[in-house]
C-alpha positions in Angstrom: 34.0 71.8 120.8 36.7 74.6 121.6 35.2 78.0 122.2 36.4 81.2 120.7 34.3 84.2 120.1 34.0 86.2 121.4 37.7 86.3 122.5 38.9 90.4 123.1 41.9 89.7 125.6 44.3 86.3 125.2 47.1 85.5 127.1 49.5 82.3 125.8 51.7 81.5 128.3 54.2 78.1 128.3 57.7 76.8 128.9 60.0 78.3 126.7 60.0 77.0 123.0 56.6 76.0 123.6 55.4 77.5 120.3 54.1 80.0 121.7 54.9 83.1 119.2 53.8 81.1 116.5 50.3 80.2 117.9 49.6 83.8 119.5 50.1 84.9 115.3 48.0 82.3 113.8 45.4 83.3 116.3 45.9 87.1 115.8 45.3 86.7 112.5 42.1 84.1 112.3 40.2 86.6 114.7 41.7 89.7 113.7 43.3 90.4 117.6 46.6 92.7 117.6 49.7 90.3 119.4 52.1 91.5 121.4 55.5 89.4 121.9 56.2 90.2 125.8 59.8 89.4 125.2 60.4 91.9 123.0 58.3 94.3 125.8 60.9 93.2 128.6 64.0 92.2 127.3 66.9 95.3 126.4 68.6 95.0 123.5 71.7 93.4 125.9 68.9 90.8 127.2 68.9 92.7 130.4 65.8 92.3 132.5 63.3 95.0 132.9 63.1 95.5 136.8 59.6 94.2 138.2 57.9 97.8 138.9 58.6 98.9 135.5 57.2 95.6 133.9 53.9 95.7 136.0 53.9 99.3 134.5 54.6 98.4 131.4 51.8 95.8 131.5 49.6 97.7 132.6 49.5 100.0 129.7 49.8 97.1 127.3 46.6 95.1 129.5 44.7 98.9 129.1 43.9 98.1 125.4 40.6 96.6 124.6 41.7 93.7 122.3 44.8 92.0 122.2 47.0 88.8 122.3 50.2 88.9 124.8 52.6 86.0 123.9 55.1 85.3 126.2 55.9 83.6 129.9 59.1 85.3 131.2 59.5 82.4 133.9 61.2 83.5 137.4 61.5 87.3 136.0 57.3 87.7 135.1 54.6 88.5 137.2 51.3 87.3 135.5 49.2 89.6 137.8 48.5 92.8 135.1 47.6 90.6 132.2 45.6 88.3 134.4 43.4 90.4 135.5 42.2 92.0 132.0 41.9 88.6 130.4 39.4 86.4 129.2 41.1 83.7 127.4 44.5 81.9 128.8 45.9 79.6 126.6 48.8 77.3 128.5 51.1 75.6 125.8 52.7 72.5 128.2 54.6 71.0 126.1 57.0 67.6 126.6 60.2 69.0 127.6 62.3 67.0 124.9 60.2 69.4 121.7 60.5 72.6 123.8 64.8 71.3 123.6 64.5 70.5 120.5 62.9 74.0 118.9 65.2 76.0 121.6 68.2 74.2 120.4 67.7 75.0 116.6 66.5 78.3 117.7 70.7 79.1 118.8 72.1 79.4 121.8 70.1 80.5 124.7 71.4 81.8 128.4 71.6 79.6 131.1 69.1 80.9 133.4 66.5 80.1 129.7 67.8 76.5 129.7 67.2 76.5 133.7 63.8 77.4 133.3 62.8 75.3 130.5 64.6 72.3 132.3 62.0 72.9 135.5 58.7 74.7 133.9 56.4 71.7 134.7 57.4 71.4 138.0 58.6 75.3 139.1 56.6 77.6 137.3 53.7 75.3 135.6 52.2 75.1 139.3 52.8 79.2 140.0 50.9 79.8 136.3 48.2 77.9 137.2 47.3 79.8 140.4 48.0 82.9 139.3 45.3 81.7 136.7 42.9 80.6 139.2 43.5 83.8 141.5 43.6 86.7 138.8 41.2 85.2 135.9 38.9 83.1 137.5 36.3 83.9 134.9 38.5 83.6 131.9 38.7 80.4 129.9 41.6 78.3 130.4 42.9 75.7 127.3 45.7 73.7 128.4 47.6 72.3 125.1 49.9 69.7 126.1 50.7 67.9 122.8 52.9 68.8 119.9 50.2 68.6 117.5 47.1 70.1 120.0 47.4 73.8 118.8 47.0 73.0 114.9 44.2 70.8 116.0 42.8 73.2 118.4 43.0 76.6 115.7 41.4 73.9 113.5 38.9 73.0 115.5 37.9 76.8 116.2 37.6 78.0 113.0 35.1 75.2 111.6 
């Protein structure tokens, strides 16, 4: 049986059009936790990249809070690090690659270095999340969801 409470800090990380969002705000509202959408906390309005000092800073403050939900994985332009480290639950959305294409492609158009990313996530980054994981929030509970239907079961599953 899946554990929740208490949960005060959650980080959901996973390849891009993972579901992510939409599982850090289904969450946020069944235990009552704030979310914050990281892409909207690093990307300009020109989808420029925040440079790394300034993100660590900007998590940081964000991570300083005492209950939250950060959404987001920002690939080769993140460092996990400040939001590891104040965590207590990590949720890791591994999805198969042919959904995450899917969602991303009704989403619209996406940048190359998105489609990159999402193309190598199990192999390039999935492997750099999980020690980061192990390293920064060795305490925290980890729930790896690697099916398209896992996180409705899952959220079911906690809240009975």
């Amino acid at each position: 049986m899946p554990r929740l409470c208490p949960v005060r800090r959650v980080v959901v990380v996973g390849r891009g059009a993972a579901g992510k969002s939409t599982l850090a705000r289904t969450l946020g509202a069944a235990v009552g936790l704030p979310v914050v959408e990281l892409d909207r906390e690093f990307w300009s309005p020109q989808l420029d990249a925040m440079p790394l000092p300034a993100w660590r800073d900007r998590q940081r403050r964000l991570a300083a809070q005492p209950r939250w939900i950060m959404d987001g994985d920002l690939g080769p332009y993140d460092d996990l690090e400040p939001r590891l480290r104040r965590v207590d639950t990590v949720i890791v959305l591994d999805m198969p690659l042919w959904l995450c294409a899917w969602r991303a492609v009704r989403r619209g158009s996406e940048r190359r270095d998105f489609w990159r990313w999402v193309l190598r996530w199990r192999r390039d980054s999935r492997p750099l999340v999980m020690a980061a994981i192990a390293t920064y929030a060795p305490a925290a509970d980890v729930v790896v969801l690697a099916r398209r239907t896992a996180p409705t079961r899952w959220l079911r599953d906690i809240r009975s």
